[in-house]
C-alpha positions in Angstrom: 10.7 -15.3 -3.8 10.1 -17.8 -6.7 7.9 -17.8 -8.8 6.2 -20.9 -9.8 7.1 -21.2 -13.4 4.3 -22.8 -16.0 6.6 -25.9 -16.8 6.4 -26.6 -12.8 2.8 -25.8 -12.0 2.0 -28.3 -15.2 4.3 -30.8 -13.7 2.2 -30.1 -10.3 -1.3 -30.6 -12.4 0.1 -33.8 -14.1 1.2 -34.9 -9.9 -2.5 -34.5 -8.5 -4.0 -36.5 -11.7 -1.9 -39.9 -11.0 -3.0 -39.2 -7.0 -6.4 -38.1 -8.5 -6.8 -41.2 -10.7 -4.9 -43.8 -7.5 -8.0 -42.5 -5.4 -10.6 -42.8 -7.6 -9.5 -46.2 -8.8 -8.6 -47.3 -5.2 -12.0 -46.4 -4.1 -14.0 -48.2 -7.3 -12.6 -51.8 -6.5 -13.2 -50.9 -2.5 -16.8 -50.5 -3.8 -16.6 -53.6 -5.6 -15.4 -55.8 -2.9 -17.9 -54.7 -0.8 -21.0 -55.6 -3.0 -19.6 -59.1 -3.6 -19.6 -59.4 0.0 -22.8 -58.0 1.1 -24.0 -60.4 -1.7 -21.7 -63.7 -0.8 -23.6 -63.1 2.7 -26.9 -62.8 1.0 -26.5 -66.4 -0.7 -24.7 -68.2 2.2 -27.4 -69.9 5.0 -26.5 -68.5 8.7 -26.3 -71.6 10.0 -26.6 -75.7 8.3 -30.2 -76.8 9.2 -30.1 -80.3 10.7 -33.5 -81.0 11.6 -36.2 -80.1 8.7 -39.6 -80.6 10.2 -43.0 -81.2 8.0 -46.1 -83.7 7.9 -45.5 -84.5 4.6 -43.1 -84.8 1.9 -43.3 -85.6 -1.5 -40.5 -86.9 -4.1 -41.2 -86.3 -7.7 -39.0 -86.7 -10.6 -38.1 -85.1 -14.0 -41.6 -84.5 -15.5 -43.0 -83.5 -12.1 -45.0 -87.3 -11.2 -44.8 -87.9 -7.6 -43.0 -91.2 -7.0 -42.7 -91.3 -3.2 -44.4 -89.7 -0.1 -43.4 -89.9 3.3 -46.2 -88.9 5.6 -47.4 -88.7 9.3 -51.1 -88.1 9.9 -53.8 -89.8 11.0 -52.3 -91.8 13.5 -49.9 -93.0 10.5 -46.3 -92.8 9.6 -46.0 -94.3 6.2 -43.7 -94.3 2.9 -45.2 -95.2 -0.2 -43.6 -95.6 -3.3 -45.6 -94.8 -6.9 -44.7 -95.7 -10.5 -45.0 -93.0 -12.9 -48.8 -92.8 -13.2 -49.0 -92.2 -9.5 -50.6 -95.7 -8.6 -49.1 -97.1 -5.6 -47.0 -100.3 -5.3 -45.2 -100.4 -2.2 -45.4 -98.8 1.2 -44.5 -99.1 4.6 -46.3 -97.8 7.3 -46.2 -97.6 11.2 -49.2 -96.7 13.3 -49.0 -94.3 16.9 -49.6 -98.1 19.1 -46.6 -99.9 16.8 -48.7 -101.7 14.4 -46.5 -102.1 11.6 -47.5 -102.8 7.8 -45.8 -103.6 4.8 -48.1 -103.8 1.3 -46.2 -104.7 -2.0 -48.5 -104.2 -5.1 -48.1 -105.6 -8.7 -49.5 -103.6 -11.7 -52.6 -101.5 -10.9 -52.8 -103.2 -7.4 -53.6 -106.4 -9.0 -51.8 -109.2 -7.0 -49.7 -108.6 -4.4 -48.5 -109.1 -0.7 -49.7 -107.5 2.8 -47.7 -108.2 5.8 -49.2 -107.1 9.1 -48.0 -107.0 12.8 -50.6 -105.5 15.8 -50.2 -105.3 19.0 -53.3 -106.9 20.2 -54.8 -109.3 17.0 -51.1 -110.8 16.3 -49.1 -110.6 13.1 -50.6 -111.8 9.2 -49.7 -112.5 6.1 -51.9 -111.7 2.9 -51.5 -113.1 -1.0 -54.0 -110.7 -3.2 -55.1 -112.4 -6.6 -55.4 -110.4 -10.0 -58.3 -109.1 -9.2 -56.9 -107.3 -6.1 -58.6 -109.7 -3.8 -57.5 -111.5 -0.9 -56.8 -115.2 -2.1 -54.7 -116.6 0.9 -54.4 -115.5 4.2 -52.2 -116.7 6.8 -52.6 -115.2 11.2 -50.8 -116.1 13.6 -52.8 -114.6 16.7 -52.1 -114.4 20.7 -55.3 -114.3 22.8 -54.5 -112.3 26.0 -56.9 -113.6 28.3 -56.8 -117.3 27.5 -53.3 -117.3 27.1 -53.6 -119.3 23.5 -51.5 -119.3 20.4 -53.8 -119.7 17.4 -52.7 -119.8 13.6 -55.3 -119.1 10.7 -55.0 -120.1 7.5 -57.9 -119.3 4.6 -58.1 -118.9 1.1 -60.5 -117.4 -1.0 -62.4 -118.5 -4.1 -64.7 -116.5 -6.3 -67.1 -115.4 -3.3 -64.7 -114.4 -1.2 -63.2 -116.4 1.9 -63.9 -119.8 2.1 -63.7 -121.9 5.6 -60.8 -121.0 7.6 -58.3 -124.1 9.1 -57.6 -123.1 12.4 -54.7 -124.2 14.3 -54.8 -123.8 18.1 -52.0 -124.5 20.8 -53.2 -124.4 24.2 -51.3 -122.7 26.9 -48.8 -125.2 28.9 -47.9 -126.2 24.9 -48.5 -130.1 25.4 -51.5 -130.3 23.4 -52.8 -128.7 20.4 -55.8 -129.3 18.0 -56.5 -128.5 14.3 -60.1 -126.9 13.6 -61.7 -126.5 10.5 -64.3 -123.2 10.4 -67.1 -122.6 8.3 -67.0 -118.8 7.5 -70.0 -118.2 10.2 -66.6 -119.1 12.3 -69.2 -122.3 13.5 -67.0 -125.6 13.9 -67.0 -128.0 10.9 -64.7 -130.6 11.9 -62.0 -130.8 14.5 -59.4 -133.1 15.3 -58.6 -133.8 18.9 
């Protein structure tokens, strides 16, 4: 029988290190690979969201001022848009029967524009002065029953509206007369 000398079994020893060292390697970047993947599955969503659903949502920028909202309550849809000091200047909002609104403010909400459309009073048109007071207002109004057309036209002075012209078209269109209101709404003068 032979012997196993010393040069052989140190040969042998040096054999099982390199396997040793393969393994232990081998199993290290197995180890690895596996925490970047339990980790890559941590960070990636399940699934791409395509609805997001909320009653409100608010857009600020860089120094954290809210700019815009979008909100539904109160019967309300509505977008308004802010300048930096969070004082609104233009919005757009839609109520639960389909009245619509759009408001366009100037500085501080001094001056600016109102559009209106309802479903039962008709649609407007409203001019606000510097003081944030309406100066000229302008209706254009369907009256169910009656079957009318009426347009409304007022402007304000310093205490407020002042006597509305009236415009009214009567319902087989081949007349129409022009009244002139006192604010009451009483008849001041009216042509034919």
């Amino acid at each position: 029988m032979n012997r196993p000398t010393v040069e052989s079994l140190a040969q042998r020893v040096r054999q099982l290190e390199k396997q040793n060292k393969f393994w232990r390697l081998l199993g290290i970047v197995l180890l690895a690979g596996f925490i970047v993947l339990v980790l890559i599955a941590q960070v990636t969503p399940k699934s791409v969201l395509k609805v997001i659903e909320a009653n409100e949502f608010v857009l600020c920028d860089s120094t954290g001022n809210t700019r815009a909202t979008l909100t539904a309550k109160d019967g309300f849809v509505g977008l308004s848009l802010l300048d930096e000091y969070g004082d609104p200047h233009a919005g757009f909002f839609v109520g639960d029967k389909g009245d619509a609104e759009l408001i366009l403010l100037a500085e501080e909400g001094r001056g600016g524009l109102k559009l209106r459309t309802e479903q039962l009073a008709g649609s407007s048109i409203g001019f606000y002065n510097s003081r944030g007071e309406l100066g000229v207002f302008l209706s254009l109004i369907s009256h169910l029953k009656t079957e009318e057309q009426s347009s409304v036209l007022m402007f304000s002075g310093p205490g407020g509206m002042s006597a509305p012209v009236r415009v009214t078209l009567k319902a087989d269109h081949t007349s129409s007369s022009l009244v002139l209101n006192d604010p009451e709404g009483y008849v001041l003068w009216k042509a034919p």
